[in-house]
C-alpha positions as CSV (number, residue, x, y, z in Angstrom):
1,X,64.4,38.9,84.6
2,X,66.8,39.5,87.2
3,X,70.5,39.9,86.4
4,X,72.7,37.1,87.9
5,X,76.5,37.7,87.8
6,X,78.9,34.6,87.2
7,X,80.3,35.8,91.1
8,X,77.1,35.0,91.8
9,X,76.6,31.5,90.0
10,X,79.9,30.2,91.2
11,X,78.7,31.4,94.7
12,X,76.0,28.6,94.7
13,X,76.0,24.9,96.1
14,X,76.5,22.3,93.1
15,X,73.2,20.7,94.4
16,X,71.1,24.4,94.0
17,X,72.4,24.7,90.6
18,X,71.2,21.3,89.8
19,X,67.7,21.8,91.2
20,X,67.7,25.4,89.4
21,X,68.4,23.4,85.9
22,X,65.7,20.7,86.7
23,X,63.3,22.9,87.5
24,X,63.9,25.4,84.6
25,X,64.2,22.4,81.8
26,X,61.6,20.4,83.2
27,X,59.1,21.4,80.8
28,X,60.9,22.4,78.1
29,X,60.8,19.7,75.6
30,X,64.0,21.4,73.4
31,X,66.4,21.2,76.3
32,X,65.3,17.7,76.8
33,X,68.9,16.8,77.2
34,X,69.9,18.8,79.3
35,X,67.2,18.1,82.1
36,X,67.9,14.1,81.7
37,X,72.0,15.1,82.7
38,X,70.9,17.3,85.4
39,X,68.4,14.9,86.5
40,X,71.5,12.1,86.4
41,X,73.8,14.1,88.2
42,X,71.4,15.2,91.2
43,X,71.5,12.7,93.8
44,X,68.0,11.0,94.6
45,X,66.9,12.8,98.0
46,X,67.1,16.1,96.0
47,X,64.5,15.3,93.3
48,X,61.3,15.8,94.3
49,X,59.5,13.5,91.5
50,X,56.2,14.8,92.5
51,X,57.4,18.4,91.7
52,X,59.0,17.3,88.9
53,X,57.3,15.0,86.1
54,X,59.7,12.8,84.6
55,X,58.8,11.5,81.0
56,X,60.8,7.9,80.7
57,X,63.5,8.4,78.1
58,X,65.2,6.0,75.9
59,X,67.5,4.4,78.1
60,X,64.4,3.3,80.1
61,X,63.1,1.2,78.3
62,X,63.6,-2.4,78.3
63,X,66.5,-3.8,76.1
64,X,64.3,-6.6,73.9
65,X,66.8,-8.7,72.0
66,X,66.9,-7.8,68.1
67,X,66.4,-11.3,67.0
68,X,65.6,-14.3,69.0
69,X,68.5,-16.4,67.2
70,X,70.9,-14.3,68.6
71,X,72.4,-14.4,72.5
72,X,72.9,-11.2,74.3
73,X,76.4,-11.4,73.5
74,X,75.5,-11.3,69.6
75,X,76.7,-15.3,68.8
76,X,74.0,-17.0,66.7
77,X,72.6,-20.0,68.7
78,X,72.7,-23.7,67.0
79,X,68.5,-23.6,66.2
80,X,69.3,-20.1,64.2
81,X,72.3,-21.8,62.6
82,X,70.3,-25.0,61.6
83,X,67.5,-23.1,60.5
84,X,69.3,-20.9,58.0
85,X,71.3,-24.2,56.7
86,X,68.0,-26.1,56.1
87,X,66.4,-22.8,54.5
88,X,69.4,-22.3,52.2
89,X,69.6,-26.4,51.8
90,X,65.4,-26.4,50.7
91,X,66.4,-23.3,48.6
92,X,69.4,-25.2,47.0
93,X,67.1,-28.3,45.9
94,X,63.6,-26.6,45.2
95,X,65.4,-24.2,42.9
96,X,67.1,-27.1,41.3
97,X,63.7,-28.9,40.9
98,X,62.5,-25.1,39.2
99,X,66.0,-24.8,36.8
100,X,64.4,-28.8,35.2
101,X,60.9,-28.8,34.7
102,X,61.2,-24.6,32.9
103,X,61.9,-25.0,29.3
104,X,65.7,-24.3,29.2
105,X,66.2,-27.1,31.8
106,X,64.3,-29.7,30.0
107,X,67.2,-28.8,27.0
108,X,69.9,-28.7,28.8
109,X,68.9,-32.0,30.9
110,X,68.8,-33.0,27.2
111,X,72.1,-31.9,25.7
112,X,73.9,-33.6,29.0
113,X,71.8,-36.7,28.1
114,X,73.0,-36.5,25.2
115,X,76.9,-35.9,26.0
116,X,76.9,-38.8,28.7
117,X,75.8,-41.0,26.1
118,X,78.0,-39.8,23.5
119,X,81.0,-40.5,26.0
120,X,79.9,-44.1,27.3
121,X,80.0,-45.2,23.4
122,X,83.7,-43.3,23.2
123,X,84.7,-45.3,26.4
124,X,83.4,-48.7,24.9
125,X,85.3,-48.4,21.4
126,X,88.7,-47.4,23.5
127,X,88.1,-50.4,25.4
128,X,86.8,-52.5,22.5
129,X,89.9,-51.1,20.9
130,X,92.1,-52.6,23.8
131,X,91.3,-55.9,24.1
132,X,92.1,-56.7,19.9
133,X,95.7,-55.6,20.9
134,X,98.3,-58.7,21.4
């Protein structure tokens, strides 16, 4: 390898040092990097993209939106909205409709039965109770 002094480095165009990075991290799949910021920084006329094979990196590919409910600007959109309140909603009532026909629903649906009853009869007596007053 031939010594090259820093006189000599800073002695070349910007454009030369570019090429001479491109071309020695083209195919070096480590400095991966460092070939995609030369490659950026070397205007287009310089790059020979038959000399030099360009994989696609990340920032090539297509930005797909992460969810469809979602804008580009990240605000939910009112079908994702109404979706999730029916799904939480159908959730709310079909767990509900679980919680009384399982065993400890059946007695608690019974005990609160039970209770209501036990308070109508209460209520009649305090008004029964009311009307014998003068």
């Amino acid at each position: 390898m031939t010594d090259f002094s820093s006189d000599q480095a800073a002695s070349l165009p910007d454009a030369e040092v570019l090429d001479l990075v491109v071309a020695l991290t083209s195919a070096r799949p480590a400095l991966r990097a460092v070939y995609d910021a030369a490659v950026a920084l070397t205007p287009e006329a310089s790059v020979d993209p038959d000399v030099v094979p360009r994989t696609p990196s990340v920032t090539d590919i297509p930005q797909v939106p992460m969810d469809p409910g979602f804008t580009d600007a990240g605000v939910p959109t009112f079908d994702a909205v109404r979706e999730r309140i029916d799904g939480r909603s159908g959730r709310a009532v079909g767990s509900t409709e679980l919680d009384a026909e399982s065993a400890i629903g059946r007695t608690e649906a019974e005990k609160f039965a039970e209770r209501e009853r036990a308070g109508r009869a209460r209520l009649d007596e305090i008004r029964k109770s009311m009307q014998q007053r003068p």
